[in-house]
C-alpha positions as CSV (number, residue, x, y, z in Angstrom):
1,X,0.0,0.0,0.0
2,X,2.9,2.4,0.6
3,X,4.5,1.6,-2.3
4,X,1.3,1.4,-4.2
5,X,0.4,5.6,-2.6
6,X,4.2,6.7,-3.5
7,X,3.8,5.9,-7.1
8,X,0.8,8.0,-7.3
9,X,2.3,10.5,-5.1
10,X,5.2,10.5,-8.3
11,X,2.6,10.2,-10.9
12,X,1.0,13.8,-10.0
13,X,3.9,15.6,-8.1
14,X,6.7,15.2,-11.1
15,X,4.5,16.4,-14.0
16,X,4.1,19.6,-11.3
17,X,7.9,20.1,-10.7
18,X,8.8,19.8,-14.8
19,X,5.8,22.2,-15.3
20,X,7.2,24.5,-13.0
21,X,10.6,24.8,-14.9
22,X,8.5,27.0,-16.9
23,X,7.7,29.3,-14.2
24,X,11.4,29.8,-13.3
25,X,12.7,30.6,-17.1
26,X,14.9,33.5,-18.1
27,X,12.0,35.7,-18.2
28,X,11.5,35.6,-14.7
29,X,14.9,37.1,-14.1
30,X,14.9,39.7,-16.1
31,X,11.3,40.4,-15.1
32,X,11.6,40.3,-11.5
33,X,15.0,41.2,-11.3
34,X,13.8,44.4,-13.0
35,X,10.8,44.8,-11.1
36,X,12.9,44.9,-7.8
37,X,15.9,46.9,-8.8
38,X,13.3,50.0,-10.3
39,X,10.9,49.9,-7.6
40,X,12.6,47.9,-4.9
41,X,10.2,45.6,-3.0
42,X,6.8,47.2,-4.3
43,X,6.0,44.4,-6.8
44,X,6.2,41.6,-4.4
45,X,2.7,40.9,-4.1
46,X,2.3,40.9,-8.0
47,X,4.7,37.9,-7.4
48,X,2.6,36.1,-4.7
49,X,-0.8,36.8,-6.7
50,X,0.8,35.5,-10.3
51,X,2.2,32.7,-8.0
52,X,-1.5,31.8,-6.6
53,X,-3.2,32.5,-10.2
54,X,-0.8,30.4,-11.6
55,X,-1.3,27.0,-9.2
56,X,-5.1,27.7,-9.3
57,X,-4.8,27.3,-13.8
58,X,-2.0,24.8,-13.8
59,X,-4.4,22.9,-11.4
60,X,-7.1,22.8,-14.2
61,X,-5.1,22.4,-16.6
62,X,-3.3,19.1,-15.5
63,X,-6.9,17.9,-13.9
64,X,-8.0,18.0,-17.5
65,X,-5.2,15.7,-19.0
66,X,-6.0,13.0,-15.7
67,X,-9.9,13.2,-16.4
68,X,-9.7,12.8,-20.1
69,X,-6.5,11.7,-21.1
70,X,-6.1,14.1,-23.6
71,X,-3.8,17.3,-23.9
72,X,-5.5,21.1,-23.9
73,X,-4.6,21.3,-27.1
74,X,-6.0,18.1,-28.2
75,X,-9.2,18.0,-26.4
76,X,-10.2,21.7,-27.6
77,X,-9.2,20.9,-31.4
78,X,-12.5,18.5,-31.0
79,X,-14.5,21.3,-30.4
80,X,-13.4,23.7,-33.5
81,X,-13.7,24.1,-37.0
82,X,-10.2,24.0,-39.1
83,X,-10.3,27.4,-39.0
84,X,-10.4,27.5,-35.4
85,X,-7.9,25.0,-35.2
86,X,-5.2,27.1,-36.8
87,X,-5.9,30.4,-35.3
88,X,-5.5,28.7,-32.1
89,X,-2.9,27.0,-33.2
90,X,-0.8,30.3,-34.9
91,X,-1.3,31.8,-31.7
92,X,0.4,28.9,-29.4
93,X,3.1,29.1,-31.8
94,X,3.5,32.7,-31.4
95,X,3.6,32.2,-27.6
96,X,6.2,29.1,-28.1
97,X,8.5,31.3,-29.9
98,X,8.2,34.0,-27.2
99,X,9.1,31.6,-24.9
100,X,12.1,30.4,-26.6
101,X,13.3,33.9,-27.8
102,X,13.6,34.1,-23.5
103,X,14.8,31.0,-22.8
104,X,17.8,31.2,-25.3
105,X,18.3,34.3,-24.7
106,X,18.5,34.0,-21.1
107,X,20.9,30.9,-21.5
108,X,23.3,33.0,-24.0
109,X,23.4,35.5,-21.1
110,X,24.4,33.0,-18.7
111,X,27.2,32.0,-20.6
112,X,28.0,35.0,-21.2
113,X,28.3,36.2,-17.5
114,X,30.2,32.7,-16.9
115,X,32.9,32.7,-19.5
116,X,32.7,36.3,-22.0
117,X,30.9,34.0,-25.0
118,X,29.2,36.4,-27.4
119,X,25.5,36.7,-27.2
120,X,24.5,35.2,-30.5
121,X,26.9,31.9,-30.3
122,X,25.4,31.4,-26.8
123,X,21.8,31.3,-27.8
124,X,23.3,28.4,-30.6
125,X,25.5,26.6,-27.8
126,X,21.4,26.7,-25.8
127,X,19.9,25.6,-28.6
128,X,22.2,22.7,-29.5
129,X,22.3,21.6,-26.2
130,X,18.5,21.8,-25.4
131,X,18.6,19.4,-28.4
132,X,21.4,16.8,-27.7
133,X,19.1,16.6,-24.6
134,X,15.6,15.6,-25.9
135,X,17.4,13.8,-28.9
136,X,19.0,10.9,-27.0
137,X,17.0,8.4,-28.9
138,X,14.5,5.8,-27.2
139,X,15.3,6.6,-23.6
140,X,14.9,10.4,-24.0
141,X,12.5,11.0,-21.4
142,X,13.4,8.7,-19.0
143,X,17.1,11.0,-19.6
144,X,15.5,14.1,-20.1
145,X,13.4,14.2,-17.3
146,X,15.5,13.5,-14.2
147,X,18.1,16.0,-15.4
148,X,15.5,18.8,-16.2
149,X,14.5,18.3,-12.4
150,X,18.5,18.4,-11.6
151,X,18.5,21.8,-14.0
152,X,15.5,23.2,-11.4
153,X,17.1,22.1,-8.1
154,X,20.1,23.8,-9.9
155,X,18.0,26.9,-10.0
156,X,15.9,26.9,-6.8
157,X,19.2,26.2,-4.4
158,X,21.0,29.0,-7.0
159,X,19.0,31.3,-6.6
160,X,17.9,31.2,-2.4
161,X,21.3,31.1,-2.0
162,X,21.8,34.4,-4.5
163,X,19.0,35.9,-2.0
164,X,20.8,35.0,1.4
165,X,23.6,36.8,0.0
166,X,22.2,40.0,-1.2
167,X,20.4,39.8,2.0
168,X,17.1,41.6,2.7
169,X,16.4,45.5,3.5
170,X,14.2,46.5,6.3
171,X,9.9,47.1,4.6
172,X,10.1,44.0,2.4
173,X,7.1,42.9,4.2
174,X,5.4,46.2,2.7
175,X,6.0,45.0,-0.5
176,X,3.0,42.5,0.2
177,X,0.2,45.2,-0.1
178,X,-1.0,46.2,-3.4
179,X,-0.3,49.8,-4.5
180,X,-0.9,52.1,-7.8
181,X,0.9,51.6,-10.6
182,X,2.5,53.8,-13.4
183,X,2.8,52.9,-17.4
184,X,6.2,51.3,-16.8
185,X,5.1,49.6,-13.3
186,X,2.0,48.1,-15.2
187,X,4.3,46.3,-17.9
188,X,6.6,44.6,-15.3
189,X,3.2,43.5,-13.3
190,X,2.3,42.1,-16.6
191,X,5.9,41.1,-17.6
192,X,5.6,39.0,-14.2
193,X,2.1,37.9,-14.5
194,X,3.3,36.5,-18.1
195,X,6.5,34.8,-16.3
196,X,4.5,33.4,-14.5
197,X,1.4,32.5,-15.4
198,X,2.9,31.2,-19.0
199,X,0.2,29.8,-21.6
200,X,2.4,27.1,-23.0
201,X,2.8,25.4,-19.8
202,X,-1.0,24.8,-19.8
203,X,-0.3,22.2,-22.9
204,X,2.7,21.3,-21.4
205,X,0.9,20.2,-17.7
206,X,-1.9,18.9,-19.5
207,X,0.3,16.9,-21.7
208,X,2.2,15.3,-18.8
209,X,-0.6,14.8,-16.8
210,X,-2.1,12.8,-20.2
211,X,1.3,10.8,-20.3
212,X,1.2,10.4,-16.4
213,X,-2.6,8.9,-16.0
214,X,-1.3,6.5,-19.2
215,X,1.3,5.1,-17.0
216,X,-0.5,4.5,-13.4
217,X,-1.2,1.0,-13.1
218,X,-2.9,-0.6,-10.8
219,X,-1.0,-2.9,-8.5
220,X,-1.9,-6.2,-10.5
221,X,-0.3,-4.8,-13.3
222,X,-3.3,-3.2,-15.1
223,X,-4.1,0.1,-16.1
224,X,-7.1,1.2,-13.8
225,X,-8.3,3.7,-16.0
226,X,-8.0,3.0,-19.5
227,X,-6.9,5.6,-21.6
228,X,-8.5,6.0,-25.0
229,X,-6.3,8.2,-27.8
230,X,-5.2,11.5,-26.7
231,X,-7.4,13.0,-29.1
232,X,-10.7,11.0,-28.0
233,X,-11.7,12.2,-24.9
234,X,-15.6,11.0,-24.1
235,X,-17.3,9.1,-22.0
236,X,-14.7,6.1,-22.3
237,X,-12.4,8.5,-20.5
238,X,-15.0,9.8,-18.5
239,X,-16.4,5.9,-17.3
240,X,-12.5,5.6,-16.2
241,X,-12.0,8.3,-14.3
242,X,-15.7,7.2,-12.3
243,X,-14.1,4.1,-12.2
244,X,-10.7,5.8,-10.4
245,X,-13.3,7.9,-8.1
246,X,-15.3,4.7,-7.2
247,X,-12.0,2.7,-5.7
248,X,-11.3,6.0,-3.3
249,X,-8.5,7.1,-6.0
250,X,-9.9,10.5,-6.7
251,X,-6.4,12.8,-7.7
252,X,-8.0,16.0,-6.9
253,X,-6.7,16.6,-3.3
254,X,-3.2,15.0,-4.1
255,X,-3.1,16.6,-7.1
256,X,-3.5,20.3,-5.8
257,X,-0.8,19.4,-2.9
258,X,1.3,18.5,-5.5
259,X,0.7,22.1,-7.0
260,X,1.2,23.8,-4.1
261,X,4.4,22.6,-3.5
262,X,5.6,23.2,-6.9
263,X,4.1,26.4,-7.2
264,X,5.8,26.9,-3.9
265,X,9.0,26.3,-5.3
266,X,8.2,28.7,-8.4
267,X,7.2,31.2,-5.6
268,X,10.3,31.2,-3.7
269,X,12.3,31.2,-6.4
270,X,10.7,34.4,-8.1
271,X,10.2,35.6,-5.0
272,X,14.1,35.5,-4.6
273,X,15.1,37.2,-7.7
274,X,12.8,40.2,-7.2
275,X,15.0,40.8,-3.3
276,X,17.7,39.9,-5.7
277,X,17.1,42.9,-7.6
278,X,15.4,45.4,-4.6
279,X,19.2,44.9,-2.8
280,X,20.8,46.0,-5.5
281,X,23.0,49.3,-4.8
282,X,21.2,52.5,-5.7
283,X,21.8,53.9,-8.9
284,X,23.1,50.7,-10.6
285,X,22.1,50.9,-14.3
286,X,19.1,48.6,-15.8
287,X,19.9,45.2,-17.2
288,X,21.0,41.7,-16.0
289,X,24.6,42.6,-16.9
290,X,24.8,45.3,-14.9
291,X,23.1,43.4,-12.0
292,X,25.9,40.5,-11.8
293,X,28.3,43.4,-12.0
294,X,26.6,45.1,-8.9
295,X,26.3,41.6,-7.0
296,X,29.3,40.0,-7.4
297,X,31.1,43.5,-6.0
298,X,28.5,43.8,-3.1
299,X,27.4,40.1,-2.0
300,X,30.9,38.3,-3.4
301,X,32.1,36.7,-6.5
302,X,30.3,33.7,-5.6
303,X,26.9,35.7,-5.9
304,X,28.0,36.6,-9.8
305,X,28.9,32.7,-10.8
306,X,25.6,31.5,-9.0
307,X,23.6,33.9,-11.1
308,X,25.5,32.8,-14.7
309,X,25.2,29.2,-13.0
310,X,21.5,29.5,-12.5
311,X,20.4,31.6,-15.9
312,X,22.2,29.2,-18.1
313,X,20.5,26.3,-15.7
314,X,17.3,27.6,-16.3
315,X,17.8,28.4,-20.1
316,X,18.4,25.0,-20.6
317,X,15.6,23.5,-18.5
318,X,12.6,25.6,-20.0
319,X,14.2,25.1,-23.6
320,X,13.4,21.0,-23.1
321,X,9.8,22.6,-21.8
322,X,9.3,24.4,-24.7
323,X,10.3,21.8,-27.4
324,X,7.7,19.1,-26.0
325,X,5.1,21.7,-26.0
326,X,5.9,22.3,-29.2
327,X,5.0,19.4,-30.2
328,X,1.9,19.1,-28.4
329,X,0.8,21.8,-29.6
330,X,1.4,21.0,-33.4
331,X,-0.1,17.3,-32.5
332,X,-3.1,18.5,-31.2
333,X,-3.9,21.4,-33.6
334,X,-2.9,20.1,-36.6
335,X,-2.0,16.5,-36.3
336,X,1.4,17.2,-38.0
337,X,4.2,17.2,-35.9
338,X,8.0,18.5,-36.9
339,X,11.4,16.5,-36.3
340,X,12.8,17.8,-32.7
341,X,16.0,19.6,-35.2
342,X,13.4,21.6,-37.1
343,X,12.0,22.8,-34.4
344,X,15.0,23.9,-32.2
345,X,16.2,25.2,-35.5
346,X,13.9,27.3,-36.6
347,X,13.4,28.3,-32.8
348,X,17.3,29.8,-32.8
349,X,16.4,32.5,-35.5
350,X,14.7,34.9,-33.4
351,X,16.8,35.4,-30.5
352,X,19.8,35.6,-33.6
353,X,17.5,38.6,-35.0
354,X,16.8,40.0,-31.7
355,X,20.8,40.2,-30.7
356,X,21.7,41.2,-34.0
357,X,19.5,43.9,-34.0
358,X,21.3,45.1,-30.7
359,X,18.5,45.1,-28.6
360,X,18.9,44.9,-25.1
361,X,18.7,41.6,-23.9
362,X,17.3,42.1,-20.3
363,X,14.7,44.3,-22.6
364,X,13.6,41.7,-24.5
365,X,13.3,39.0,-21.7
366,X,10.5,41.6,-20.4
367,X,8.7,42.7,-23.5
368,X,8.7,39.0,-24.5
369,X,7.3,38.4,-21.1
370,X,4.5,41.0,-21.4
371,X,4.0,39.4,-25.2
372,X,3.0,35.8,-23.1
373,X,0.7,37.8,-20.8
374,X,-1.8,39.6,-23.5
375,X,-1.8,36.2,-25.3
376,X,-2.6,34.3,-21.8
377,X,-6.5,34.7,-22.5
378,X,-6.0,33.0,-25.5
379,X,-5.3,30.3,-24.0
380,X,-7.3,30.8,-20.9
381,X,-10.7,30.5,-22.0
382,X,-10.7,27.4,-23.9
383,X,-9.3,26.0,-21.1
384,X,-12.1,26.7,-18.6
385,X,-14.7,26.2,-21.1
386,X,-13.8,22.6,-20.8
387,X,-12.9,22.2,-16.9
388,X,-16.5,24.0,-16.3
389,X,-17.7,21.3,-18.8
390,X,-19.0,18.4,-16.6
391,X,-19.4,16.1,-19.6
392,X,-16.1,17.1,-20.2
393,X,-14.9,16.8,-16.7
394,X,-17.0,13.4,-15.4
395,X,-16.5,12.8,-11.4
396,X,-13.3,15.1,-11.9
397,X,-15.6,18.4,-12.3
398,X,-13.5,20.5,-10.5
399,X,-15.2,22.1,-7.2
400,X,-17.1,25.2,-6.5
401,X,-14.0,27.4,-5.0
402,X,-11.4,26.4,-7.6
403,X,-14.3,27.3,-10.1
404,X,-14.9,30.6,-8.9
405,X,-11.2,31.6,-8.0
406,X,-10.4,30.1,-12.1
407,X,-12.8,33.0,-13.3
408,X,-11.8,35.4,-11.2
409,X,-8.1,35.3,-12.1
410,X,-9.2,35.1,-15.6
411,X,-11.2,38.2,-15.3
412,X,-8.4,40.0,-13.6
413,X,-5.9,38.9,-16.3
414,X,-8.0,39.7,-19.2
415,X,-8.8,43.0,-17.3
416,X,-4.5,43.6,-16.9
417,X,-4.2,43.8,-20.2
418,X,-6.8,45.6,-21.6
419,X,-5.5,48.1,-19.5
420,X,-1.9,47.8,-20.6
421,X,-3.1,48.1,-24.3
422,X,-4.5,51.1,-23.5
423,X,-1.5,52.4,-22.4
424,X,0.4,51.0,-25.3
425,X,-2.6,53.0,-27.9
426,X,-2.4,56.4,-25.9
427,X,1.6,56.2,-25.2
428,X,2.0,56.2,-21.2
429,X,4.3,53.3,-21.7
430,X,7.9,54.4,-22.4
């Protein structure tokens, strides 16, 4: 019986932790790094409230892939016309490539900071490696997935320990309660909500919840719930999941511990970079560059190589993220996916353009933060269209609180960036 309870511990708590790789990518330093060294400790709450939005979604989004077997992407392409189909799918893409224009970038600056490599031949070093990880033929995920989860602890230990050494001011605590906001202090809140609350890791946790519920067997050997074909979720899946609820082997409450401690993680660790940033000397120019400069004079040299150690960490982590999802999403949206070189390939151009074009690369980790947050509702509200389904859902309808707090931080979100845009249209955003 132990045994039997710490598989399905493993079955819902790693799918959390890979999913939160996503949540600790580049873009949440430069976001948050940024956040604190403009305006000190006065965003922290934005970083507790993403960090509750964001368990609250991923909590959905992975109960969908246990009660259906299917991925977000997958389940909703049953629902729409072709049409449909590709809008949603040209805008996951979009997102994807805003998420690996961070990710790469983030990694190139990394080894940058470590060992003086030029921008641009990072971001390819990133990308190759990313690759040589997911490409390591049959056994790739059983590889790629213990080391991503190395990558993390790499970054969670990093970057507490980055924190400890900055050290904390006195009035961090005031950082917790809400205040106005400014045209520049609305685009970090949304550059952090988008860090955060990332659309892409909604396929990815539904995906590897999918994968997860596949692969819990029973202890006789047999799968408990049979899964039907990811992109047939109905009442077969539905009759399954009763089945799991009938044997006292409802996931919910497990499942949403799981979050919560993986989201916890995410919380600390963003958390972290924003003191990171708010203990930074006064005066000390914008950019992660000039933040490892500042640290490693004022917190040790140690501080500097834990931050390159940690960005190129994370780089690498959320590129394997990103690649899988990638292929999710071009599974489940158009049923065509691309070899794993294409993709990582074609993913390396941006970031290229982007440094080329000598744009500022702490810069772009925010705008293309800010990007992932006005395409969040996008993603957002297919995704609680079928959670509030309850022929969707079966016995695993989610319950009335997780409901109501669902459409309440997508109101908020949607309600974030409208404002934002209209910021962007009447030019208060410099």
């Amino acid at each position: 019986m132990y045994q039997q309870r710490a598989v399905r511990w493993r079955v819902l708590l790693v799918p959390a932790l890979l999913t939160t790789v996503a949540y600790v990518d580049p873009g949440n330093f430069g976001s948050n790094i940024e956040a604190g060294s403009l305006l000190g400790y006065d965003l922290l709450w934005v970083v507790v409230a993403a960090s509750l939005a964001a368990a609250v979604i991923q909590y959905l989004a992975a109960l969908l892939g246990l009660a259906t077997g299917g991925t977000l992407a997958s389940v909703s392409a049953q629902r729409m016309s072709r049409p449909q189909r590709l809008v949603m799918w040209a805008q996951a893409e979009l997102v994807i490539i805003m998420t690996d224009l961070a990710e790469l970038i983030g990694g190139a600056l990394g080894l940058y900071l470590l060992f003086g490599i030029p921008l641009p031949l990072g971001a390819c070093i990133v990308g190759v490696g990313s690759l040589l990880i997911m490409a390591v033929g049959p056994r790739a995920a059983m590889f790629s997935t213990p080391l991503t989860l190395g990558l993390l602890a790499v970054v969670g230990v990093g970057v507490i320990a980055m924190a400890a050494m900055a050290g904390v001011r006195p009035g961090a605590l005031d950082g917790l309660v809400p205040g106005a906001l400014d045209g520049p202090g609305l685009i970090l809140v949304t550059a952090i909500v988008g860090a955060t609350v990332m659309p892409h890791a909604l396929y990815f946790h539904s995906a590897v919840s999918a994968d997860a519920r596949a692969h819990d067997r029973a202890p006789n050997g047999t799968d408990p719930t049979p899964v039907d074909h990811p992109d047939s979720a109905g009442s077969a899946n539905s009759a399954g999941s009763a089945g799991r609820v009938a044997r006292g082997l409802d996931p919910r409450r497990r499942l949403g511990w799981a979050i919560v401690a993986a989201m916890g993680v995410a919380g600390c660790v963003n958390g972290s970079l924003l003191v990171i940033g708010a203990n930074l000397p006064e005066g000390t120019p914008s950019g992660i560059e000039a933040a490892h400069a500042a640290l490693s004079q004022n917190a040790g040299q140690l501080a500097g190589i834990l931050l390159g150690v940690t960005l190129l960490a994370s780089g690498l982590a959320s590129t394997v993220v990103g690649v899988f999802t990638g292929q999710v999403v071009m599974q489940g949206f158009i049923r065509r996916p691309i070899p794993l070189w294409v993709r990582r390939l074609t993913a390396v151009v941006p970031p290229l353009v982007v440094l080329a074009a000598g744009v500022d690369p702490t810069w772009a980790l925010i705008v293309s933060q800010a990007v992932l947050a006005l395409a969040l509702p996008v993603t957002l509200v297919p995704l609680l269209l079928l959670v509030l389904s309850r022929r969707v859902m079966g016995p695993l309808y989610p319950g009335l609180p997780v409901r109501t707090a669902a459409v309440f931080f997508t109101a908020l979100i949607i309600v974030m960036d409208v404002a934002l845009i209209g910021l962007l249209l009447t030019g208060h955003v410099v």
